[in-house]
DOTITI-489884 format. One record per atom (N, C-alpha, C): x, y, z; residue in three letters. Coordinates in steps of 0.001 Angstrom, whole numbers, plus 524288, in hexadecimal, padded with zeros to 5 digits. Layout:
! residues N
XYZALA...
! end
This chain:
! residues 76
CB5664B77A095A0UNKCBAB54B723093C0UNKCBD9F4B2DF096B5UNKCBB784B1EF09C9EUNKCBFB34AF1009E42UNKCBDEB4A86A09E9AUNKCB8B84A8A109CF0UNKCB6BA4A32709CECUNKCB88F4A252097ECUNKCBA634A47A09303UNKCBC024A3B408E09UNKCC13C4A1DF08E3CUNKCC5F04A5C6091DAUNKCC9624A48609206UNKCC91649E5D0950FUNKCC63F49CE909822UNKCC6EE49A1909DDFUNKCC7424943309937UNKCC1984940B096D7UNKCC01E4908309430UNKCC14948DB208EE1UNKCC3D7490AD08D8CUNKCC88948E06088DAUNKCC5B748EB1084BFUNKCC0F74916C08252UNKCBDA348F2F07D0AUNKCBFBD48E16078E9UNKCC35E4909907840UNKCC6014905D074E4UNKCCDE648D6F0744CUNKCCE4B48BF40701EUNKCD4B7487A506F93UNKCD6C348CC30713AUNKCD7344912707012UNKCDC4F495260708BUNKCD86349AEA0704FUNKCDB6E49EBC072EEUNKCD8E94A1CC073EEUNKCD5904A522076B3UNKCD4524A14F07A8AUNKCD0FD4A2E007D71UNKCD01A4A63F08055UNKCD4B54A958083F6UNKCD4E14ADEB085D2UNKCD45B4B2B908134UNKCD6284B16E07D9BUNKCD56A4B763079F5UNKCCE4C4B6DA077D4UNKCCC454B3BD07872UNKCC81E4B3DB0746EUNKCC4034B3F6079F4UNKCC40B4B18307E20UNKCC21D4B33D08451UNKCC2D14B9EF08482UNKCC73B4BBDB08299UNKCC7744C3A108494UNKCC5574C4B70808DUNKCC5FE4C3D9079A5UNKCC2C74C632075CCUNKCBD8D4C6C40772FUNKCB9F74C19F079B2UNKCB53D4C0CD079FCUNKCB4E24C4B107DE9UNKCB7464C434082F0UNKCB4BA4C8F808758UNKCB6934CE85085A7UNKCB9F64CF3D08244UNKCBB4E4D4CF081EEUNKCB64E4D80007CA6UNKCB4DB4D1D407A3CUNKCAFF84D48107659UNKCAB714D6ED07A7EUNKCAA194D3F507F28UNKCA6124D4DB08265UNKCA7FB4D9C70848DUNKCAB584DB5208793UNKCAE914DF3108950UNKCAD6D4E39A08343UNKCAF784E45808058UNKCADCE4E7AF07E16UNKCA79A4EA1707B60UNKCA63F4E52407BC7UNKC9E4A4E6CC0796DUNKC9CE14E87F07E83UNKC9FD04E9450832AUNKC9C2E4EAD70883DUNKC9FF44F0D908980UNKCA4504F1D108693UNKCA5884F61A08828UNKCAA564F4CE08DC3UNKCABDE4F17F08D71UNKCAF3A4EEAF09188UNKCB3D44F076093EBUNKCB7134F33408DF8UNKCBC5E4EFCC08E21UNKCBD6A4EBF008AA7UNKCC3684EAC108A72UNKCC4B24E5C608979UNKCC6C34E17B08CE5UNKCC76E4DD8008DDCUNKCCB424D90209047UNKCD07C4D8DE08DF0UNKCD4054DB3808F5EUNKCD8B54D97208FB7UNKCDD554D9B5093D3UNKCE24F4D5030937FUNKCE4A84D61F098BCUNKCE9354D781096DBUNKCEA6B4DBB809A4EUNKCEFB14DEB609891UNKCF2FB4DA6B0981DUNKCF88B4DB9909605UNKCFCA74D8EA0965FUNKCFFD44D8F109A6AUNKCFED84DC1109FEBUNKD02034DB3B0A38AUNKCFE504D8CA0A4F3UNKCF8C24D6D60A59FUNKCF6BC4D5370AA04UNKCF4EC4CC770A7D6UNKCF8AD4CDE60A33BUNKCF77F4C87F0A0E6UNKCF9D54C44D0A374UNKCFCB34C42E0A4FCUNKCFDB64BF250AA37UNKCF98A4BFB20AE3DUNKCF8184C2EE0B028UNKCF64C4C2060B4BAUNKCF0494C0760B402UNKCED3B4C2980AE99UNKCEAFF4C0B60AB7EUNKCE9684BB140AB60UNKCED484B8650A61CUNKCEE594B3860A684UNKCEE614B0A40ABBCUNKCF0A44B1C30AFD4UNKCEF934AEAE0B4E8UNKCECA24AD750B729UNKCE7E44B21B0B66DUNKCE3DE4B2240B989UNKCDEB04AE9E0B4B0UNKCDFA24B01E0B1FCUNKCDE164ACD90AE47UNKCDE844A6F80AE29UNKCE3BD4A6470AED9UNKCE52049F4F0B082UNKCE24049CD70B37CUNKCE2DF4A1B70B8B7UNKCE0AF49ED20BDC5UNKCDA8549F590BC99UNKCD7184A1980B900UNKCD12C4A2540B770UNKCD12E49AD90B5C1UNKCD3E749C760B181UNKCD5FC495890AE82UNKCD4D34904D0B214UNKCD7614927E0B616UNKCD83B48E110BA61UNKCD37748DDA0BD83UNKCD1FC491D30BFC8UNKCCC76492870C507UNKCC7F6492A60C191UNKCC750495770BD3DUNKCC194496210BCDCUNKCBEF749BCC0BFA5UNKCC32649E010C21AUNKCC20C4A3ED0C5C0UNKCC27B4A7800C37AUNKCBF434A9ED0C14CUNKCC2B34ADE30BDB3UNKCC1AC4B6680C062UNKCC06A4B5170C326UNKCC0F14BA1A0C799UNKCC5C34BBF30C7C2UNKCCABF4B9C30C829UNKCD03D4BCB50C7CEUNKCD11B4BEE20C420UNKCD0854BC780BDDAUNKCCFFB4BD0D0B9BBUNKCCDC34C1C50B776UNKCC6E34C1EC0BA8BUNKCC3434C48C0B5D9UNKCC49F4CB0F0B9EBUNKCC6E04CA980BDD8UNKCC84F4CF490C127UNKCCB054D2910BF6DUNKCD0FB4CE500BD90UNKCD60F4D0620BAA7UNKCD2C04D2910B65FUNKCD0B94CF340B2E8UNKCCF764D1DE0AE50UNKCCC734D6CD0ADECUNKCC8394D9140B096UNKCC7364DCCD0B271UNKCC9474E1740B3CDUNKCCC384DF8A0B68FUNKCD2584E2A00B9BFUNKCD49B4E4AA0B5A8UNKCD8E94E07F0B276UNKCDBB54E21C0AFBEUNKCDB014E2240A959UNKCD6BC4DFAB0A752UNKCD7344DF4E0A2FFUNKCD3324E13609D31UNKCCF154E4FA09FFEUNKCCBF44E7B909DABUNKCCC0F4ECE209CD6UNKCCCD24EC5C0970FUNKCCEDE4F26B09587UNKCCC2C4F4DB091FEUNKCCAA54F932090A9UNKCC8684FC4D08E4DUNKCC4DC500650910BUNKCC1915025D08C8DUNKCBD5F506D009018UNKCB9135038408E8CUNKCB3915062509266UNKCAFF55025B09303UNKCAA795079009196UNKCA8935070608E87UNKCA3A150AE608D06UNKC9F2A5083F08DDCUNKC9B1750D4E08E06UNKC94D350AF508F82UNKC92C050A3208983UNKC9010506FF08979UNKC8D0D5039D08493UNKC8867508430826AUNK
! end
């Protein structure tokens, strides 16, 4: 998801069609979904920027972990 977002493949779009793609994987494995609340969407976006900028994406894939995977998760 975040080499999709990072890498532009696309003219427009790219963050929504980067979470569609990982949230399809996320669900054929029983996951969850990817999404970030609406209070935590600035802080989100920031850390995201600074991914943009470094190439680090450890602050990022932490938060997202942290805060942004939701659902229930069943055995296959």
């Amino acid at each position: 998801m975040l080499f999709g977002m990072r890498k532009q493949l696309f003219w427009d779009g790219n963050k929504r069609t980067s979470t569609i793609c990982a949230n399809k994987i996320m669900i054929e494995n029983g996951c969850g979904i990817i999404k970030v609340p609406d209070s935590k969407l600035q802080e989100f976006n920031t850390l995201l920027c600074e991914f943009y900028t470094t190439n680090n994406k450890e602050k990022i894939k932490q938060f997202i972990y942290n805060n942004c995977i939701d659902g229930i998760t069943f055995e296959n």
